[in-house]
gemmi code that builds the backbone of each chain (N, CA, C; Angstrom):
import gemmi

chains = {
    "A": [
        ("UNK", (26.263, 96.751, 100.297), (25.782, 95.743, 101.226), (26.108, 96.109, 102.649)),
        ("UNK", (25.582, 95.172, 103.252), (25.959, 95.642, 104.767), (27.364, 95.295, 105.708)),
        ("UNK", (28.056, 94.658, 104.568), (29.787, 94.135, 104.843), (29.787, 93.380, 103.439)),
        ("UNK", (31.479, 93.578, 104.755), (32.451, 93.201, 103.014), (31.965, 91.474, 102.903)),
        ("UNK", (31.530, 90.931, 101.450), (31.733, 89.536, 101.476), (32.235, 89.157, 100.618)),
        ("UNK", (32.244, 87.802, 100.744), (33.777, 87.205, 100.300), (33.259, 85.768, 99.606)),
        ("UNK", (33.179, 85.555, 98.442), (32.585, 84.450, 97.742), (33.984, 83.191, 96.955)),
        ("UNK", (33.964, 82.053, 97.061), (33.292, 81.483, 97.778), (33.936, 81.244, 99.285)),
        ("UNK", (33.142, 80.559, 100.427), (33.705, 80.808, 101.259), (34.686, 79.506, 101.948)),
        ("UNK", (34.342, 78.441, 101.457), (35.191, 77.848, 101.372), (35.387, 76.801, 99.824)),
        ("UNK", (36.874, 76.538, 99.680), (37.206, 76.176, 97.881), (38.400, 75.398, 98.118)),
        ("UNK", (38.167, 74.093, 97.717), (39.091, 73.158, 97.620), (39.490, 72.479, 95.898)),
        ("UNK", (40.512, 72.963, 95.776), (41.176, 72.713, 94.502), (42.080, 71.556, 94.185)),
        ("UNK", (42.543, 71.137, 92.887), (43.844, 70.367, 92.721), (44.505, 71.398, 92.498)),
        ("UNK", (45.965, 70.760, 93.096), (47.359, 71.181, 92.642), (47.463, 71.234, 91.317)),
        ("UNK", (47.906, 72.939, 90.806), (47.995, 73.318, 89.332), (46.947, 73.923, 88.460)),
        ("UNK", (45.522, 74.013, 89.435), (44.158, 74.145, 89.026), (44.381, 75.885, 89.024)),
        ("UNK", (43.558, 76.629, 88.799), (43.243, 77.834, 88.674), (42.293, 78.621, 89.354)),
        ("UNK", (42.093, 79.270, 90.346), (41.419, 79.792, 90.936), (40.908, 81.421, 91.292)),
        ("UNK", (39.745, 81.432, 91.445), (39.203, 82.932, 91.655), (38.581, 83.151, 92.891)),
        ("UNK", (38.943, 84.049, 93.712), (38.129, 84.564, 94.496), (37.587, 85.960, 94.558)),
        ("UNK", (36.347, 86.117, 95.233), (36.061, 87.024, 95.058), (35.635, 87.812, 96.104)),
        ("UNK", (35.339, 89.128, 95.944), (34.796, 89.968, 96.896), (34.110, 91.399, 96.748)),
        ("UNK", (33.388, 91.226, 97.356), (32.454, 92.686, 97.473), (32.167, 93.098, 98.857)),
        ("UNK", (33.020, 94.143, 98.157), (33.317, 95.354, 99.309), (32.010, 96.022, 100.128)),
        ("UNK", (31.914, 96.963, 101.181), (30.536, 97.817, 101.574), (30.544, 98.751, 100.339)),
        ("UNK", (29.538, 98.956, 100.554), (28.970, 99.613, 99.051), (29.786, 101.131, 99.553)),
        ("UNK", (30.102, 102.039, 98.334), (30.642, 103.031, 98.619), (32.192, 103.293, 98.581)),
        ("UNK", (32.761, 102.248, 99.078), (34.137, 102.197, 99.822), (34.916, 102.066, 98.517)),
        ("UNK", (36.075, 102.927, 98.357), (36.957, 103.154, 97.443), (38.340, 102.304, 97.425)),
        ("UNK", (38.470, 101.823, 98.708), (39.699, 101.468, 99.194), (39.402, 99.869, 99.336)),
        ("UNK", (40.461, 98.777, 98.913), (40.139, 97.486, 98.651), (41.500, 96.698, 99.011)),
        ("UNK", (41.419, 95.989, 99.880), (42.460, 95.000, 100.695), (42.804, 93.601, 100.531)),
        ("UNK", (43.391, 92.551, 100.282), (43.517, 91.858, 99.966), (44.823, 91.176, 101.241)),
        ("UNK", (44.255, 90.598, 101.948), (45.296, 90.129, 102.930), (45.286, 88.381, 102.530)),
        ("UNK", (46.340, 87.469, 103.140), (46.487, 85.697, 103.386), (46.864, 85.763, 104.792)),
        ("UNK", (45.976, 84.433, 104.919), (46.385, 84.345, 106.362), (46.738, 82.812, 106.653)),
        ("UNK", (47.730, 82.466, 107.048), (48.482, 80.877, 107.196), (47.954, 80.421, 108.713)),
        ("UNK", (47.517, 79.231, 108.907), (47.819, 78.788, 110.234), (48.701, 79.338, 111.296)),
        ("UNK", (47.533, 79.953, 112.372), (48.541, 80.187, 113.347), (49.317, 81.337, 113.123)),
        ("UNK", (49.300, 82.397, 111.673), (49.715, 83.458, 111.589), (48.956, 84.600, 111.965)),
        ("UNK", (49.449, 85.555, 111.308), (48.424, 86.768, 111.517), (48.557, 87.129, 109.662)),
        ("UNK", (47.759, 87.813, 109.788), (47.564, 88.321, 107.975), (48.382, 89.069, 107.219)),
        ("UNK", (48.274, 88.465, 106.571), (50.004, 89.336, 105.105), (49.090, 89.887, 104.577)),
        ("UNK", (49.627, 91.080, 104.183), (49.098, 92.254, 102.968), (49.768, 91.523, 101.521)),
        ("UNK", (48.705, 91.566, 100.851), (48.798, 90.824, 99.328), (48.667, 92.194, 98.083)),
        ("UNK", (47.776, 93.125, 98.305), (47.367, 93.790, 97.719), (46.558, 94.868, 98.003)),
        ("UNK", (46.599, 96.422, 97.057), (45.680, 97.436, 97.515), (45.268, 98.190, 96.730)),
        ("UNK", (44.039, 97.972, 96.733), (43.039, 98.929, 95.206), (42.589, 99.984, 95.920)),
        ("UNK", (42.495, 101.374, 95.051), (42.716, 102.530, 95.312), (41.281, 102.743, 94.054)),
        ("UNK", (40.149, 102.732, 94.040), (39.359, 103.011, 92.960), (39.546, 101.661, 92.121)),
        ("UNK", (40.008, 101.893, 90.931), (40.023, 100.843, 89.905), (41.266, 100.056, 90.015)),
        ("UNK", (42.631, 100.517, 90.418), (43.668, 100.595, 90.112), (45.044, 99.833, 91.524)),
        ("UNK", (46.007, 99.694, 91.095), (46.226, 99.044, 92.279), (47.587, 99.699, 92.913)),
        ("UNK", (46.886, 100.076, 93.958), (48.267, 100.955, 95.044), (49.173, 100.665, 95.132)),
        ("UNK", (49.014, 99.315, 95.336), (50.181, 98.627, 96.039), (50.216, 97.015, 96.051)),
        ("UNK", (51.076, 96.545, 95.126), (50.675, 95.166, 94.984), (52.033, 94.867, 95.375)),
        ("UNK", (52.507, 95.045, 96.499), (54.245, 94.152, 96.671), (54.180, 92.932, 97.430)),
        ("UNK", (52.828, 93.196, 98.482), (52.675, 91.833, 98.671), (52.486, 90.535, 97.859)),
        ("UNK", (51.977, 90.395, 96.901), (51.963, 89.665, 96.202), (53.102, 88.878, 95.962)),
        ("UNK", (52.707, 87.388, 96.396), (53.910, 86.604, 96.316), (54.859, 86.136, 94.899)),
        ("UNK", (54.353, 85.975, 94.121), (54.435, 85.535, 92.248), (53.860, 86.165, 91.542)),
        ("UNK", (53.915, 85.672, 90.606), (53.669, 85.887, 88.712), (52.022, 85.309, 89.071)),
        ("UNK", (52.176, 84.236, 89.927), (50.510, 83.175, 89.977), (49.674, 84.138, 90.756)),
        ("UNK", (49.800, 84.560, 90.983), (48.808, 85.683, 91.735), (48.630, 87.091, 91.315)),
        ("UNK", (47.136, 86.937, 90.653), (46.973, 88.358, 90.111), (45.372, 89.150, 90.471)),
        ("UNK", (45.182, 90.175, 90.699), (43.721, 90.794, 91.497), (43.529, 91.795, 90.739)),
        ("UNK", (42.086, 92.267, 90.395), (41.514, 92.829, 89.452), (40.711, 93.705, 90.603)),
        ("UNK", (40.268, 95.151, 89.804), (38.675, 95.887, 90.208), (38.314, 96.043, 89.225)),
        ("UNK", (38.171, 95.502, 88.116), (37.579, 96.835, 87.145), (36.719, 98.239, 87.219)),
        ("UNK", (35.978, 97.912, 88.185), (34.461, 98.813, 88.141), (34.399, 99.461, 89.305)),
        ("UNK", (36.068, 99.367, 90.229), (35.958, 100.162, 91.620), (35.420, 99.678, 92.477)),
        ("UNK", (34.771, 98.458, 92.349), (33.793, 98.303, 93.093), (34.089, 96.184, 93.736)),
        ("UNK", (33.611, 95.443, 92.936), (34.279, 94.085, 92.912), (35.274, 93.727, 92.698)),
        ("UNK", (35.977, 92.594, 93.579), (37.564, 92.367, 93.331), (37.244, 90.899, 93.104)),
        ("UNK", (38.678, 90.285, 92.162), (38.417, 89.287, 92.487), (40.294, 89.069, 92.063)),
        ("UNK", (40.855, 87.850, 93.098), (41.910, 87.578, 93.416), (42.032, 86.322, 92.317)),
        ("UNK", (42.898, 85.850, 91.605), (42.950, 85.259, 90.586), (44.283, 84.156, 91.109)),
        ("UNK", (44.441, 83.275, 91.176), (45.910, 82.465, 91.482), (46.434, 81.269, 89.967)),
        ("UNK", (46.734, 81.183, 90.025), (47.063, 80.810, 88.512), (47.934, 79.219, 89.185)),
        ("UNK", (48.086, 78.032, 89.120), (48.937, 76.969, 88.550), (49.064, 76.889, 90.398)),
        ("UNK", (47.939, 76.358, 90.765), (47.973, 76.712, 92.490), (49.017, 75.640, 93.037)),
        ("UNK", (49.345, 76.027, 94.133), (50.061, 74.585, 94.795), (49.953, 74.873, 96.240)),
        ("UNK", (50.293, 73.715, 96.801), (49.602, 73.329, 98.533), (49.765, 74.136, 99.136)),
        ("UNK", (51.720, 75.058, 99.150), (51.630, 76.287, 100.002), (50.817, 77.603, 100.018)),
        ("UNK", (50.008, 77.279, 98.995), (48.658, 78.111, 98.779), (47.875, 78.177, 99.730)),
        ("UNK", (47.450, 77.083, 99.840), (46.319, 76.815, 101.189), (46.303, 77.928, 102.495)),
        ("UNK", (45.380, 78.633, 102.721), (45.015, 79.929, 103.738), (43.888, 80.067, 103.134)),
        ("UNK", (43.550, 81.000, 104.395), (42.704, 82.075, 104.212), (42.683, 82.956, 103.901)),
        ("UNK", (41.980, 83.656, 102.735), (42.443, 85.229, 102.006), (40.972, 85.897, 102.576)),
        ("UNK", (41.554, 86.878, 103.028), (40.834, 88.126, 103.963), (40.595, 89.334, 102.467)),
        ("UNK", (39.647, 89.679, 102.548), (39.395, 90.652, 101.804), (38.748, 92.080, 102.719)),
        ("UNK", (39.141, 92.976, 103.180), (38.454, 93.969, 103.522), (38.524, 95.547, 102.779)),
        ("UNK", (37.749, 96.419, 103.144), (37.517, 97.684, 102.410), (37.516, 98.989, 103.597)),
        ("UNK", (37.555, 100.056, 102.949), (37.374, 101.265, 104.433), (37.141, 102.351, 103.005)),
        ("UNK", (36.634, 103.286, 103.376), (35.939, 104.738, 102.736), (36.566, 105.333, 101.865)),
        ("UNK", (37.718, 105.704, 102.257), (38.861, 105.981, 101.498), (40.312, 105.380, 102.264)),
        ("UNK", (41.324, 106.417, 101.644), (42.634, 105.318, 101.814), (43.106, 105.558, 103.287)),
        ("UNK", (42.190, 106.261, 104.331), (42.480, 106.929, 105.565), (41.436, 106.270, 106.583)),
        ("UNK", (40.212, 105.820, 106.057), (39.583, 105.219, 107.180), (39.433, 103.833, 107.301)),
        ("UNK", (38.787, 103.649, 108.335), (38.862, 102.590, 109.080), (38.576, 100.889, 108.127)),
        ("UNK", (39.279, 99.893, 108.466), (38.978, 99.026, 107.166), (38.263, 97.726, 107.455)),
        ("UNK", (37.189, 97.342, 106.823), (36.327, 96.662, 107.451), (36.579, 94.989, 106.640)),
        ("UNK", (36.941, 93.625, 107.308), (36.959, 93.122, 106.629), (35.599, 91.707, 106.689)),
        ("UNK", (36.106, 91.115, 105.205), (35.236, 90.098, 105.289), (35.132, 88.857, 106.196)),
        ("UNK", (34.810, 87.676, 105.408), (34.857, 86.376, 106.331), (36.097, 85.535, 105.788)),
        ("UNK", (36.222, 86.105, 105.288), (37.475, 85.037, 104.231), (36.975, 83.936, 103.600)),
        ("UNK", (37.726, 83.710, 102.492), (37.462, 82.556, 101.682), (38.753, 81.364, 102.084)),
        ("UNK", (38.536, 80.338, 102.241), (39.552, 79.495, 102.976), (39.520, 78.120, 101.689)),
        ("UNK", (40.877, 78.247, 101.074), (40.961, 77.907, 100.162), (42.414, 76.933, 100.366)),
        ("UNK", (41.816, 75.554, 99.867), (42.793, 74.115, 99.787), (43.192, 73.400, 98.839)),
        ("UNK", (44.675, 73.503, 98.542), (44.749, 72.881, 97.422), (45.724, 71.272, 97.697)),
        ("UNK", (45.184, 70.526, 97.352), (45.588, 68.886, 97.770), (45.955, 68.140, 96.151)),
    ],
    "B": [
        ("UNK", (57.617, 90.689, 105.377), (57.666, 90.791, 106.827), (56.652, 91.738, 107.593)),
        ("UNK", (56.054, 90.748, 108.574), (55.220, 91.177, 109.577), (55.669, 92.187, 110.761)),
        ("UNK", (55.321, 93.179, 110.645), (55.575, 94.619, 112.134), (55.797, 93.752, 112.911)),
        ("UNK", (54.666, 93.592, 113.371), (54.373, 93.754, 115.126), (54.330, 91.940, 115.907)),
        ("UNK", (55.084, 92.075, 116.923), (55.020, 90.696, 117.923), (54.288, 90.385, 118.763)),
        ("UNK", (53.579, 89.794, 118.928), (52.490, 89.813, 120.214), (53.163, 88.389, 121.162)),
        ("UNK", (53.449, 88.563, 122.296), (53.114, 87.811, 123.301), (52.245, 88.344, 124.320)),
        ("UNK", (51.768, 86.603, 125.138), (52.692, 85.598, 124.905), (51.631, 84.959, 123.510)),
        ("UNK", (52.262, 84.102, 123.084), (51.299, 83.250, 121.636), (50.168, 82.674, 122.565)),
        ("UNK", (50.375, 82.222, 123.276), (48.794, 81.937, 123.742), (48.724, 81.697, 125.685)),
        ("UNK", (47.371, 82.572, 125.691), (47.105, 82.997, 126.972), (45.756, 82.095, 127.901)),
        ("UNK", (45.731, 81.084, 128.830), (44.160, 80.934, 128.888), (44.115, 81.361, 130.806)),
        ("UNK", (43.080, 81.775, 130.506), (42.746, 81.908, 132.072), (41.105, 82.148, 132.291)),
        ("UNK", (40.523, 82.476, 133.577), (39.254, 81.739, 134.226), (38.822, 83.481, 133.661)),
        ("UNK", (37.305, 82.994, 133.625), (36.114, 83.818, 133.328), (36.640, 85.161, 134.701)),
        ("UNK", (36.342, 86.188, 134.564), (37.145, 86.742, 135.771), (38.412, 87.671, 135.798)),
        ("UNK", (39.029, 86.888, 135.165), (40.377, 87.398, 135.091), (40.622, 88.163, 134.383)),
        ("UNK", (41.827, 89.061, 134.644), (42.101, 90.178, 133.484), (43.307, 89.341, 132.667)),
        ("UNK", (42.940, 89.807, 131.099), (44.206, 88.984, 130.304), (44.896, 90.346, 129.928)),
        ("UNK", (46.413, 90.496, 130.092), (47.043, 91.232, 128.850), (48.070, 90.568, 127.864)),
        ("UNK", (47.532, 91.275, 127.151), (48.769, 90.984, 125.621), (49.665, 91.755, 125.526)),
        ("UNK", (50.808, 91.948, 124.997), (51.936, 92.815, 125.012), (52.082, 92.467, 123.250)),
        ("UNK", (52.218, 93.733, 122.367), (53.513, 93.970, 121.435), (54.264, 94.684, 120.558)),
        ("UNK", (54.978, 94.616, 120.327), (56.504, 95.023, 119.768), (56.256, 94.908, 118.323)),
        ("UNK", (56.846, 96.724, 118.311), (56.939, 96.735, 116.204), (58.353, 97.119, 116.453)),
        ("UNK", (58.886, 97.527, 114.944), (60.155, 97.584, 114.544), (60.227, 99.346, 114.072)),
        ("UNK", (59.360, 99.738, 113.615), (59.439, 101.013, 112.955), (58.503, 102.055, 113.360)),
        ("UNK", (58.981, 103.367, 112.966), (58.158, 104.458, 113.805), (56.729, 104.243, 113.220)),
        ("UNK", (55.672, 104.391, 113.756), (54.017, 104.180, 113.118), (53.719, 105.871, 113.774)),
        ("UNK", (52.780, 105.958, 112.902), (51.412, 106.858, 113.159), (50.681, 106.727, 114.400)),
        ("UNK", (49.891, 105.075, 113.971), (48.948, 104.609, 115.070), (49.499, 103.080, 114.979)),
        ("UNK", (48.488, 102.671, 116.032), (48.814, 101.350, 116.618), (47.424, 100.705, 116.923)),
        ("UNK", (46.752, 99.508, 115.516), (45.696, 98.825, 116.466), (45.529, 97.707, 116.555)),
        ("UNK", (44.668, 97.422, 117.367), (44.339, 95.616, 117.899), (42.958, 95.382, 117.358)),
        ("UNK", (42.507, 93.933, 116.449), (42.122, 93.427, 115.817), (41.884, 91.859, 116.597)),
        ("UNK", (40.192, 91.764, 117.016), (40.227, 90.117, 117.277), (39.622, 89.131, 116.288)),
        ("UNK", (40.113, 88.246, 116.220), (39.264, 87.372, 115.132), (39.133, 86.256, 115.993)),
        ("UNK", (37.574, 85.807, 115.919), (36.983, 84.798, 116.227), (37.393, 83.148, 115.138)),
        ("UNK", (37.740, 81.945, 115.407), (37.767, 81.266, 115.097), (38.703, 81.020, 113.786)),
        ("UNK", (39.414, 82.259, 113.506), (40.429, 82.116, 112.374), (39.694, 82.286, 111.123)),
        ("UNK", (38.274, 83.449, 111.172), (37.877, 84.154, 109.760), (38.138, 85.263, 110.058)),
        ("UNK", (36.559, 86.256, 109.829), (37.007, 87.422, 109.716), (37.364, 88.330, 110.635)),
        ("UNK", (38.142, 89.553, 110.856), (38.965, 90.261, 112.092), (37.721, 91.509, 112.188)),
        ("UNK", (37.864, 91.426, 113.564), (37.274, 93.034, 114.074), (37.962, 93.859, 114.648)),
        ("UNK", (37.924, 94.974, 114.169), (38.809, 96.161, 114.974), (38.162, 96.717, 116.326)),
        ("UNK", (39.132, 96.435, 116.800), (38.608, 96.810, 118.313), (39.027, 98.466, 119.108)),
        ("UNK", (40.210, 98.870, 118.579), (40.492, 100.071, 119.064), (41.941, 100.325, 118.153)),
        ("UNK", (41.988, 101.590, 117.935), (43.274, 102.288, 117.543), (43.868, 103.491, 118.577)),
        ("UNK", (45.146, 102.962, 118.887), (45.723, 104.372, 119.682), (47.103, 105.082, 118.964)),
        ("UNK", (46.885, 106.536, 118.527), (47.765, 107.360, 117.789), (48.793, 107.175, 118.476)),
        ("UNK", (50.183, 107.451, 117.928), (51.485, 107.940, 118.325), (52.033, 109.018, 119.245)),
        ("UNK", (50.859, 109.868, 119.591), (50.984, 110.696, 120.329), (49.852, 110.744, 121.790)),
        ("UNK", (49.363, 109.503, 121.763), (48.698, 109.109, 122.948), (49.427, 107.832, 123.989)),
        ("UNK", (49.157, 107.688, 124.898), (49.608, 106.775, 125.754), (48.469, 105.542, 126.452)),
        ("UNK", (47.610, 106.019, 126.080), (46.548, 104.931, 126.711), (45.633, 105.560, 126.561)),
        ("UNK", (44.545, 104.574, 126.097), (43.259, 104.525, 126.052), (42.331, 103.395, 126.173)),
        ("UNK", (41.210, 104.118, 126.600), (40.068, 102.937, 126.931), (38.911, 102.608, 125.909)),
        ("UNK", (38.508, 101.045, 125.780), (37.157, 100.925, 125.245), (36.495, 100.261, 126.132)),
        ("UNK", (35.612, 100.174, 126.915), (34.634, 99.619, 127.629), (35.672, 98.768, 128.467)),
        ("UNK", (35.959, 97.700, 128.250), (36.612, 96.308, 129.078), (37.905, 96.465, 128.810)),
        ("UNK", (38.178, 97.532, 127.745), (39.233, 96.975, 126.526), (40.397, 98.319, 127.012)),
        ("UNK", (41.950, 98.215, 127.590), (42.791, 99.026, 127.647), (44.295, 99.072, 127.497)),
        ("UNK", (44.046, 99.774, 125.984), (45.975, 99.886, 125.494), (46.962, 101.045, 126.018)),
        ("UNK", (47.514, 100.562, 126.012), (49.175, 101.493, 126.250), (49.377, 101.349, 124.977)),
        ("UNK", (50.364, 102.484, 125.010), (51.285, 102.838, 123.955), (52.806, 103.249, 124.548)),
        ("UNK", (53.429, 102.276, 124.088), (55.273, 103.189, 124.737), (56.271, 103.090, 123.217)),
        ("UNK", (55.931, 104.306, 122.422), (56.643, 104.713, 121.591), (58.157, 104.473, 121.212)),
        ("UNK", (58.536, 104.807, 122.672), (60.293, 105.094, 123.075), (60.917, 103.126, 123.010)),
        ("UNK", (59.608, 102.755, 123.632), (60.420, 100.968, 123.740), (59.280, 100.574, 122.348)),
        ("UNK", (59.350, 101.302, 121.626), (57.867, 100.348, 120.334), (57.491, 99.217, 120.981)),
        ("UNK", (56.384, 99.666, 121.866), (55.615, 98.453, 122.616), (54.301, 99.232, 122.661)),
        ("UNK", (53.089, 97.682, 122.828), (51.851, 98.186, 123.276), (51.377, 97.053, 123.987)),
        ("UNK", (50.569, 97.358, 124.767), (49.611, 95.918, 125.547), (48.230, 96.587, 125.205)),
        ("UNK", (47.774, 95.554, 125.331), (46.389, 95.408, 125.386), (45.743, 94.428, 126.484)),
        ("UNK", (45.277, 94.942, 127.416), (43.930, 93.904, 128.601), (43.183, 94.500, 128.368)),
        ("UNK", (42.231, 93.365, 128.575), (41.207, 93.035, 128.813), (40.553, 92.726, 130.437)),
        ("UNK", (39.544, 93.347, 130.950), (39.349, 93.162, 131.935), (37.929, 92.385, 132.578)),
        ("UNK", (38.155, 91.788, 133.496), (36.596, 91.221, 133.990), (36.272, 90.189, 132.641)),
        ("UNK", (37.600, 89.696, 132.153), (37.189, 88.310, 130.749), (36.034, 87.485, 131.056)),
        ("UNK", (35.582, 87.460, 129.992), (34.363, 86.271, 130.103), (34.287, 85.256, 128.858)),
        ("UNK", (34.079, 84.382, 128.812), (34.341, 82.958, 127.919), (33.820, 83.469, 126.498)),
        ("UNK", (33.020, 84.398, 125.657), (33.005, 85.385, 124.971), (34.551, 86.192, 124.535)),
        ("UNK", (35.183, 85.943, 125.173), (36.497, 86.708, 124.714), (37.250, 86.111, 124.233)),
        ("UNK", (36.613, 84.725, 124.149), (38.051, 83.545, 123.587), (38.048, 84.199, 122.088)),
        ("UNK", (39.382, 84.173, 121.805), (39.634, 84.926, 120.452), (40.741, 84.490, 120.069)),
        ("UNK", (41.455, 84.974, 118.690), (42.970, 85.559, 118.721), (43.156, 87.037, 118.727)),
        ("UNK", (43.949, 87.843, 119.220), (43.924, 88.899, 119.082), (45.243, 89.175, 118.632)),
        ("UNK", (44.823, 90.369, 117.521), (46.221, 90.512, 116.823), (46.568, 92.137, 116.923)),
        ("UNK", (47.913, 92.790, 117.184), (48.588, 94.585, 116.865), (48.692, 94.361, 115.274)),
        ("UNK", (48.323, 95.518, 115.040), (48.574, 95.646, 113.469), (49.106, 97.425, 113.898)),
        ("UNK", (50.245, 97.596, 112.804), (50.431, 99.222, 112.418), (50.855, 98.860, 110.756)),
        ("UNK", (50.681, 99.814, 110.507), (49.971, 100.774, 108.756), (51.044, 100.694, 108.118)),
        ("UNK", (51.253, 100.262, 107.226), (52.344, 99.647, 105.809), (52.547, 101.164, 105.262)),
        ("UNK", (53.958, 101.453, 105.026), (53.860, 103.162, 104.560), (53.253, 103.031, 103.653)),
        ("UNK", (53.160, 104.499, 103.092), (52.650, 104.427, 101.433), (51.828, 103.646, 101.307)),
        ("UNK", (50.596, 102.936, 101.984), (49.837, 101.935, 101.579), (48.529, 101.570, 102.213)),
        ("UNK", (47.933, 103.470, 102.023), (46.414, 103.623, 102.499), (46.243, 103.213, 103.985)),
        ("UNK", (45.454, 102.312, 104.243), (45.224, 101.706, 105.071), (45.939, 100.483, 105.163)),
        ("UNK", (46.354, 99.878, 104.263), (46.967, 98.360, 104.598), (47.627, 98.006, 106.046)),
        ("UNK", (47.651, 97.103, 106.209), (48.466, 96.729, 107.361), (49.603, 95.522, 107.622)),
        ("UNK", (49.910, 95.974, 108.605), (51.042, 95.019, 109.061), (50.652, 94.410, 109.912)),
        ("UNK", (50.451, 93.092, 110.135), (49.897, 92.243, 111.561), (50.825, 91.261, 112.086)),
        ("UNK", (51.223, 91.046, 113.214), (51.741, 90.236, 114.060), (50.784, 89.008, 113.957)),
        ("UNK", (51.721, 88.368, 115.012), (51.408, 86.834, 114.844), (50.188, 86.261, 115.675)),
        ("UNK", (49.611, 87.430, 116.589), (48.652, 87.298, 117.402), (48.703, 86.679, 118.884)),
        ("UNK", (47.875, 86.625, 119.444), (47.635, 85.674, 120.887), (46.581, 85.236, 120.892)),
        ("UNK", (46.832, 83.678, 121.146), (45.106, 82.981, 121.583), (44.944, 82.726, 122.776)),
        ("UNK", (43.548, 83.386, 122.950), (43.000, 83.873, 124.685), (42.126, 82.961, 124.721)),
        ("UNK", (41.984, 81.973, 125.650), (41.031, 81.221, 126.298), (40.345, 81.836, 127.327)),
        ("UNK", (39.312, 81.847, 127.443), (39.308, 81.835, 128.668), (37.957, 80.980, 129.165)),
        ("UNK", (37.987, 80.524, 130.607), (37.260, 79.105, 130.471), (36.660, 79.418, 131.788)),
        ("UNK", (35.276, 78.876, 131.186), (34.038, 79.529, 132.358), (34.417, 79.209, 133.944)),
    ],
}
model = gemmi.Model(1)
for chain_id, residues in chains.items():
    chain = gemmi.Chain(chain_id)
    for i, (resn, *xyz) in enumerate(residues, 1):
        res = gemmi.Residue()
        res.name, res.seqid = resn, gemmi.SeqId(i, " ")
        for name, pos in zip(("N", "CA", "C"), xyz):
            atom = gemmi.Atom()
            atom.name, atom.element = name, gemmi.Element(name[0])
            atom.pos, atom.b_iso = gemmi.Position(*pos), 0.0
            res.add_atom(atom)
        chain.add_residue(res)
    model.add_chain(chain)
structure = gemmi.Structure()
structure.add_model(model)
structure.setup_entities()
């Protein structure tokens, strides 16, 4: 596609509910990002897919938070037993490989009440 | 934990004016870049300057780099109400491709 997008784009949940987000990367791009972003912050690194597989998942706050590629290609961020300090925006962006430049989406801005 | 500090947290001034941002990481980086995001979605990269450069230009857009004090600014020059943003320093999470580290940003007004 012609950028990274980010489905859905906005998602309001109950507390304890289960949630998926998702994203598709620019077509091509090997490298897969997974940032949160809080009010008034700047963006935490959550996660990093490398092809199928995941580089680097230390951001990741819990056990409730888990992110998939299967196919190299679509991600989708999984949160399990959500609760309010959940609530942000999760940034998804991509770049070519693990060296270039990384392009991100719109974020999915996700509330749990 | 987040690298990089940006002041000041928030900047506004007149169509006209030059804004700079200033900030501060903790650890040696590679490169060093600035990222604006419109309205608190998605971020655009605006420029990267290596570890072994000291300044560079994009059109309106001009960073320093001071290695020795881990500092960078970023102005902006000739602002126009188009620039209202947040703008955030990000440098590169080791071991971790591209990922990044982002500061807390600055929100730039600037008002016609």
């Amino acid at each position: 596609g012609a950028g990274v997008s980010q489905t859905p784009s906005n998602k309001v949940t109950e507390k304890g509910k289960y949630v998926e987000l998702r994203c598709d990367p620019i077509s091509g791009h090997t490298a897969l990002y997974w940032y949160r972003q809080s009010l008034g912050q700047g963006p935490e690194f959550l996660i990093y897919f490398q092809g199928t597989g995941a580089a680097d998942d230390s951001g990741l706050p819990n056990d409730r938070f888990f992110a998939v590629r299967p196919e190299g290609s679509v991600s989708t961020l999984k949160i399990q037993r959500t609760e309010r300090g959940d609530s942000a925006v999760y940034l998804c962006a991509s770049s070519l490989d693990e060296q270039g430049e990384a392009f991100f989406g719109q974020g999915t801005r996700l509330t749990v009440v | 934990s987040q690298q990089g500090e940006e002041d000041p947290q928030a900047l506004s001034i007149q169509e006209g004016e030059n804004a700079t941002m200033n900030c501060s990481y903790k650890t040696s980086i590679n490169n060093l870049q600035w990222y604006r995001q419109n309205s608190g979605r998605g971020l655009v990269h605006l420029i990267l300057i290596r570890s072994n450069e000291r300044e560079k230009h994009s059109g309106r857009l001009r960073v320093t780099l001071d290695t020795s004090k881990k500092s960078s600014s970023l102005l902006i020059t000739a602002s126009r109400a188009a620039d209202t943003a947040s703008y955030f320093c990000a440098t590169e999470r080791l071991n971790s491709g591209y990922a990044l580290n982002f500061g807390k940003g600055t929100s730039l007004l600037v008002t016609p």
